[in-house]
N, C-alpha and C positions, 0 to 999 in steps of 0.2 A: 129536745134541746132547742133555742131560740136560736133563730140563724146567726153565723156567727159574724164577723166586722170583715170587712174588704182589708186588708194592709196595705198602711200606711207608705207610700213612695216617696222617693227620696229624687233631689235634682241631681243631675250629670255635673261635673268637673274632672278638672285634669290634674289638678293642685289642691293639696292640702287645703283648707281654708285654715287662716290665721284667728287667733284670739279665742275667747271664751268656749271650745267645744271637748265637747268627749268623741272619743275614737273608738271604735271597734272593726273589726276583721271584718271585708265583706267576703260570708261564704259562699264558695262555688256550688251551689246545690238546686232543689226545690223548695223557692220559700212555701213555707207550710203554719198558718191558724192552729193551732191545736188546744183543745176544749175539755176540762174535764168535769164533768157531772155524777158525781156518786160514785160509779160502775160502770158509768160512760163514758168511751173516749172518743172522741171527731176529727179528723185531720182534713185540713180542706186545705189546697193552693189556692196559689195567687186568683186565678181563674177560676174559682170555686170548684173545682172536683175532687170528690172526696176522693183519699188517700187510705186512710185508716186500712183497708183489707190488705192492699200491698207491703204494708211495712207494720205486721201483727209484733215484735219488736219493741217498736216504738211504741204501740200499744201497752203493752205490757210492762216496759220502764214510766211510760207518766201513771199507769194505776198505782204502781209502790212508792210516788211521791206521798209525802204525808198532807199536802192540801188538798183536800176533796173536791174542791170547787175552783175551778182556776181556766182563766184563757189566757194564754201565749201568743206570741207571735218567734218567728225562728226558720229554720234552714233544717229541712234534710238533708246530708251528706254522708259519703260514702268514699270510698279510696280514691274511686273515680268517677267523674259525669258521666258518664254512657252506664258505670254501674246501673246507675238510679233509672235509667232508663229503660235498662232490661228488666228493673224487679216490675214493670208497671205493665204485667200478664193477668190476661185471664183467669190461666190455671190455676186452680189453688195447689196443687200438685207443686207446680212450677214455684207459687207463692215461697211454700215450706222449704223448699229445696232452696230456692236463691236466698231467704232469711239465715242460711247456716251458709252458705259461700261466698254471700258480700253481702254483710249486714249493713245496715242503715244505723245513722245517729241522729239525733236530734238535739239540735246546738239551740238553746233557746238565749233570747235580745230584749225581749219587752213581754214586759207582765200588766195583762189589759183588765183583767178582774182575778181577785182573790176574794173571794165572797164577796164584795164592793167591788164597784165598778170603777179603774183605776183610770181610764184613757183621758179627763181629764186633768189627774195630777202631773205636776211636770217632771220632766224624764228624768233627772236623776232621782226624784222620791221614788220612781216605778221602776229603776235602776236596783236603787236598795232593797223594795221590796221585793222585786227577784231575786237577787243575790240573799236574803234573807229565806225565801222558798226553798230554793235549790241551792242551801247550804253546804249538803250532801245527798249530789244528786246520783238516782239510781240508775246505772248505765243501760243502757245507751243515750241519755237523757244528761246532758252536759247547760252551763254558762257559759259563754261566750269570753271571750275576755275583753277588756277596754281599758281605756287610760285616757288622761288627761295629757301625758307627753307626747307632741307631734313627735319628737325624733323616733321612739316606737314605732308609731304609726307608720313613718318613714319607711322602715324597716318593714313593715307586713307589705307596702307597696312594689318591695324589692321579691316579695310572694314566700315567706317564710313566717311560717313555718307552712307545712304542703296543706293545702286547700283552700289557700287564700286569695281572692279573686280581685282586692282591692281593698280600699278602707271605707268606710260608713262614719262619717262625722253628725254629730246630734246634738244640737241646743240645750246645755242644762233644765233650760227652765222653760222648753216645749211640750205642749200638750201632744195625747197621741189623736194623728187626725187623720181617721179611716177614710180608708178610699181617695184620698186627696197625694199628690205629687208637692211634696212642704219642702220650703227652702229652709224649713229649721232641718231636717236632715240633706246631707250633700255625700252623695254616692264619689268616690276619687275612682276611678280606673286609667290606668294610666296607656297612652297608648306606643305603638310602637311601628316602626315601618319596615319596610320590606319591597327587595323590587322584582317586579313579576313579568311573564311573559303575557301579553295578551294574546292566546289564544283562540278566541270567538269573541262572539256580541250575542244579546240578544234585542232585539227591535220594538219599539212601539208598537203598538198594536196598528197603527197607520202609516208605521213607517219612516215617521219623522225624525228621529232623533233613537238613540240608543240607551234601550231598558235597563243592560246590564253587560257588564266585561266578564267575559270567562279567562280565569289567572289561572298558571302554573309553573310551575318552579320546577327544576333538573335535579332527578334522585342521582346517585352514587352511579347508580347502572348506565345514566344516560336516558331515561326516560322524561318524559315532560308530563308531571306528577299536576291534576290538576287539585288545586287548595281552597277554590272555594272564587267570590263575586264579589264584585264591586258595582255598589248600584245606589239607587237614591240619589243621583243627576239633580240639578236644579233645570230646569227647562231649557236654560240658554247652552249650558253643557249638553245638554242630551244632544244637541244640532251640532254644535260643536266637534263630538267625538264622533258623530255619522262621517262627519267631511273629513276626520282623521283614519278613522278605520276603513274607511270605504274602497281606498285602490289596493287590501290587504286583501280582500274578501275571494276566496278559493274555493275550490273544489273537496269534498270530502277525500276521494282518491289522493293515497301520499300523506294526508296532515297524521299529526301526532296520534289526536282522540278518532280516526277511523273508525276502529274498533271498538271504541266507548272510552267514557272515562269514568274515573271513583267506582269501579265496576265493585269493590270492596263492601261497600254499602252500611258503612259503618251505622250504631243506632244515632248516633246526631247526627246525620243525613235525614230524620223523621222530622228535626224540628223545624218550625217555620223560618227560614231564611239564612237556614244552613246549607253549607256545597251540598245540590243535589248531584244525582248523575246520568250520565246516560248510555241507552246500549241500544245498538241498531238494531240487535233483530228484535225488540220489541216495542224501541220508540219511535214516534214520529220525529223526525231534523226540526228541532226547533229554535234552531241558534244556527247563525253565519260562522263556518269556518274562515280562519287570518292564519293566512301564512305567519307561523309563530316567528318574525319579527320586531315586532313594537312590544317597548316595554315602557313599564310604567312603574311609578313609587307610589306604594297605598299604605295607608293607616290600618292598622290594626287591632284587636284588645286581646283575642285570645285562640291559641292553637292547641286543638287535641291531639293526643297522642300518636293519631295518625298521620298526623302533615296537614290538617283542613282546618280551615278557621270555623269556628262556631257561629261568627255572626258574619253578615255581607261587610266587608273591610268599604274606607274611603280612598275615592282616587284625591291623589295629592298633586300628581303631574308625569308628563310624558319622560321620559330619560333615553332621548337619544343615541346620547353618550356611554352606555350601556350594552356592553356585546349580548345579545339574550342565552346564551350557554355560558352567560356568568353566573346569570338566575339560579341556584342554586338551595336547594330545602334547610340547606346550615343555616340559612339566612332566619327563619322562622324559630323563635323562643316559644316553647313549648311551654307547657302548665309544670 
């Protein structure tokens, strides 16, 4: 099979875009390329790595489409994000068995060739012709839904129905342009805040200025639950919050995380730039203990089930004004 197209990226917003676009659900999954050639199926992400062996499934719903010949573009999804992350084993053993206790789906968006190569027609023709493919699609093998009405849309940003991660707005009359980041598509996620304990830093690599806040929030019991980072400073900030955190800076003896933190180790701790964690007796201290006093108010888009954000959140600003055993995990909207 001829290698397949990089997909298409979409720009960031926080709002709807107004006037002439179509709407669809953005899913919470692994976007996935998926190819069908005869008797051959290919699944490849975003990053190019083939998928097809993990989710045999998925395979097996796009062979009982009736177009023999066809590239997609689409989302695997499953109950849950961490699902999708345990089915991505070695074992084939493991494979079989996680295929029958958290199946995968494949939600397909964009139809790139059907015997003819579609990505230059514009999206609502490659629309139709999708929806004309997968008239009656064989499960696990789904259409996506869309609309032209923003108030809908509205409504999926409020994250209903369950797995929806945002809305994906698309230019009627935009071609599909692999590998490119198009402002004919506009990604909405909406964000959301929260105020947290800063309990660490971690430093520059020279010391300058500060790499990253370690945040946590007070579970039920009284523990100071760490959720995850806030990083990605502009340079003038990074200096900034050394002269802030700096008379906080403590001794490991006494603070909260002692003993470790997110010792849990959930599977989105694997992804890059998700709450890592840590545990003395096998890491090196690589992060300044703070007397869990200073809090702060950060931006966020999305919390798993556990209490940890998926992606590193943005600092918004300091809150003084804030007892830090107000900090509390209610605070945090879950998926």
């Amino acid at each position: 099979m001829v290698p397949l197209p990089a997909p298409m990226l979409a720009t960031l917003a926080r709002e709807l875009p107004a006037g002439e676009w179509c709407y669809e659900p953005k899913w919470d999954g692994f976007r996935c390329i998926a190819a069908r050639a005869g008797d051959e199926v290919t699944l490849v992400s975003r990053n190019g790595r083939p998928l097809a062996r993990y989710f045999p499934e998925v395979v097996e719903g796009l062979l009982a489409v009736p177009e023999r010949d066809l590239v997609l573009d689409g989302e695997l999804v499953a109950d849950r994000f961490d699902d999708l992350m345990l089915r991505l084993h070695p074992s084939q053993s493991r494979v079989e068995r996680l295929r029958a206790e958290t199946p995968a789906r494949y939600v397909a968006f964009d139809l790139l060739a059907a015997g003819d190569d579609l990505a230059a027609a514009p999206y609502a023709e490659r629309r139709a012709a999708l929806a004309a493919v997968l008239a009656d699609p064989p499960p696990p093998v789904a259409l996506t839904l869309c609309t032209a009405d923003p108030a809908v849309a509205e409504r999926w940003l409020g994250g209903a129905p369950a797995g929806i991660d945002g809305v994906v707005a698309k230019r009627p009359g935009s071609p599909y342009e692999a590998g490119r980041r198009s402002r004919h598509w506009v990604k909405v996620k909406p964000l959301r805040t929260a105020d947290c304990v800063a309990a660490g830093a971690r430093l520059e690599l020279d010391g300058s200025g500060v790499a990253s806040l370690l945040l946590g929030v007070y579970d039920g019991a009284g523990a100071l639950r760490h959720t995850g980072v806030a990083s990605s400073f502009p340079a003038a900030l990074r200096r900034l919050l050394l002269d802030d955190v700096g008379p906080y800076a403590t001794g490991l003896a006494g603070h909260p995380w002692e003993h470790g933190y997110a010792m849990e180790r959930g599977p989105i701790g694997r992804l890059k730039g998700a709450a890592g964690s840590w545990n003395p007796g096998t890491m090196v201290l690589d992060w300044v203990p703070l007397r869990p006093e200073l809090v702060c108010e950060v931006a966020y888009d999305r919390v798993e089930p556990n209490g940890r954000w998926r992606h590193p959140a943005r600092f918004v600003r300091w809150r003084p004004d804030r007892d830090p055993r107000s900090c509390t995990l209610d605070q945090l909207v879950g998926p």
